[in-house]
C-alpha positions, -999 to +999 in steps of 0.1 A: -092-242+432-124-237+450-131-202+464-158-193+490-170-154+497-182-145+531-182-106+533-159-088+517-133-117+516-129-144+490-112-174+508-095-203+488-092-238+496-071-271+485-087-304+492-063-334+485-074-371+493-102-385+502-122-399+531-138-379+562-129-344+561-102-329+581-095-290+581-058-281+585-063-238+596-030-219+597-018-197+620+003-164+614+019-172+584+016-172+549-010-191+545-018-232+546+014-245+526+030-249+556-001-276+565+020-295+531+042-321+545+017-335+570-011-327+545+005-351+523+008-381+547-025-371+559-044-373+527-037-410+524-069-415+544-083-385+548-100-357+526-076-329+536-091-293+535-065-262+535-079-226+535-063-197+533-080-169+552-078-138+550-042-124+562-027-153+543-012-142+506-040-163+487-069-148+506-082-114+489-102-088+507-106-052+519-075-051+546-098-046+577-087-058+613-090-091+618-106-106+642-116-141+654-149-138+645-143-133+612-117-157+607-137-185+621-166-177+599-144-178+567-140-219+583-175-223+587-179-209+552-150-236+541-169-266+560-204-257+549-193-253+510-176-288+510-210-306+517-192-333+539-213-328+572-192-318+604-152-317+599-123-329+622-108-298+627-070-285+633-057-250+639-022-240+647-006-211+665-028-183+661-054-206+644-063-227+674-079-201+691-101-195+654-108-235+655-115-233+691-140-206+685-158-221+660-162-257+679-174-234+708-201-216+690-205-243+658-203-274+672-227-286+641-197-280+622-171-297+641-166-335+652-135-334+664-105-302+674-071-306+675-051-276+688-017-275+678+010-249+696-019-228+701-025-199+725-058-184+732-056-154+757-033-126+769-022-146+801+016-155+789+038-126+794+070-142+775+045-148+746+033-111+750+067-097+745+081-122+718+049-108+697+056-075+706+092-075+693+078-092+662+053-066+655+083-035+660+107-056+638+083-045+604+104-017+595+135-036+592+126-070+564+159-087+575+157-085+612+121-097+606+122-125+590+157-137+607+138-135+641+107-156+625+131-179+620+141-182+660+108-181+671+092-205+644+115-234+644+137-250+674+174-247+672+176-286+660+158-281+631+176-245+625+208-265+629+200-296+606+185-280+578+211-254+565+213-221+556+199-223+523+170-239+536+165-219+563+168-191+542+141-201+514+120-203+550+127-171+562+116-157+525+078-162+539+084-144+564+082-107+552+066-079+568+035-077+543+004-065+553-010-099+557+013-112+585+013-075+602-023-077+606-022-114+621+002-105+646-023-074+653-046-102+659-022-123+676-015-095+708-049-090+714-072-123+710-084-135+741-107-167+733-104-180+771-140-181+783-150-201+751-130-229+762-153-242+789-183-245+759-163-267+739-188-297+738-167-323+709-134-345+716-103-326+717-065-328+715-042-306+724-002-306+710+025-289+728+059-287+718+089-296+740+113-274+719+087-245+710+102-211+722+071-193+714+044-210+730+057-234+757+048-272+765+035-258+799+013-231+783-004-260+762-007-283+789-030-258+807-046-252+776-058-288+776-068-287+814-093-258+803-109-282+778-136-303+790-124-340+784-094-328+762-064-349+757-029-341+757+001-351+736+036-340+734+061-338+704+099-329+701+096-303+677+092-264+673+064-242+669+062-250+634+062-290+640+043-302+609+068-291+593+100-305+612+080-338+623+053-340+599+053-380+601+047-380+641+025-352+636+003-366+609+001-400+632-010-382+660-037-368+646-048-395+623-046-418+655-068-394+673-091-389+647-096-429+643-109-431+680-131-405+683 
């Protein structure tokens, strides 16, 4: 697997397919498998990029904070090692506001952004609390990763896929250090004033069932985004991987116009 050091970090990456490049950047979680179901569909015409920065399990470094900065210049790093010229671009949850960053202050590096469930600033109060609880939930593992499970996936999917399932989910969702620190992240990023800059064709996905970061939130997130478009799914917060199909269309579809 190839591995790229910026700083102290050392930063994997999987690249499936092939085609124009398209980097898939997690969110707060354990690190890109959960890109793997629309990777998959994705990679049929596309060279599919999945890095795991630092926070994730793969990722190795010294434990500092982590900041957007950073984590955006471990993307860069990503993009720049492939030798492919400017990527599309995706970044979900937590990761949109990295992705957004980086087509704000990169925009060499970037052809196209898709933001997926993504928030970028402290102006949701609902979204400030459910972190909160999430952070003060690390000293119990159970209670943890049970309420990762309500604010990751909609009841539908919770319903549908069955205990066992939702159980070997919920096993990803331990308080390690990693997650801890992107939630840390998480409660204080504001990437707000970066939106205006963003100079490349964007999409922005809300979710209609997301109880994290709602449909509204990501509708204004797209209003803030010069020229950005806006498209809707039926799915949680984690909807590539409860409707990876319609998710992998969308952005293939986009990614063919632009």
């Amino acid at each position: 697997m190839p591995e790229v050091t910026v700083g102290a970090a050392r930063i994997p990456y999987r690249v499936l397919g092939s085609g124009r490049p398209l980097v898939l950047v997690h969110g707060g979680s354990a690190g890109s498998k959960g890109w793997d179901a629309a990777a998959e569909v994705l990679a049929e015409t596309r060279t599919v990029v999945l890095p795991d920065l630092s926070g994730s399990d793969a990722a190795r470094d010294d434990g500092g904070e982590l900041t957007v900065e950073l984590l955006a210049g471990q993307v860069a790093a990503v993009i720049s090692d492939l030798g492919l010229g400017a990527a599309d671009v995706a970044g979900h949850s937590m990761g949109g506001s990295v992705v957004a960053a980086l087509a704000a202050r990169r925009p060499e590096l970037v052809r196209s952004l898709v933001l997926v469930t993504a928030w970028t600033g402290r102006g949701d109060e609902y979204l400030r609390h459910a972190l909160g609880l999430w952070r003060q939930l690390a000293c119990d593992a159970d209670a943890f990763a049970r309420y990762s499970m309500l604010i990751a996936f909609s009841r539908e999917h919770l319903e549908s896929a069955g205990a066992a399932v939702v159980a070997e989910l919920a096993s990803g969702y331990r308080p390690v250090p990693g997650r801890l620190r992107q939630i840390d992240l998480a409660l204080r990023l504001d990437v707000r004033d970066l939106l205006p800059r963003i100079d490349v064709p964007a999409l922005v996905i809300g979710c209609s069932r997301d109880l994290l970061v709602s449909a509204r939130y990501s509708r204004e997130l797209a209003a803030d985004i010069p020229g950005a478009a806006y498209a809707e799914i039926a799915g949680g917060h984690q909807v590539m991987i409860e409707q990876p199909a319609e998710f992998a269309k969308l952005v293939r579809d986009f990614g063919d116009r632009v």
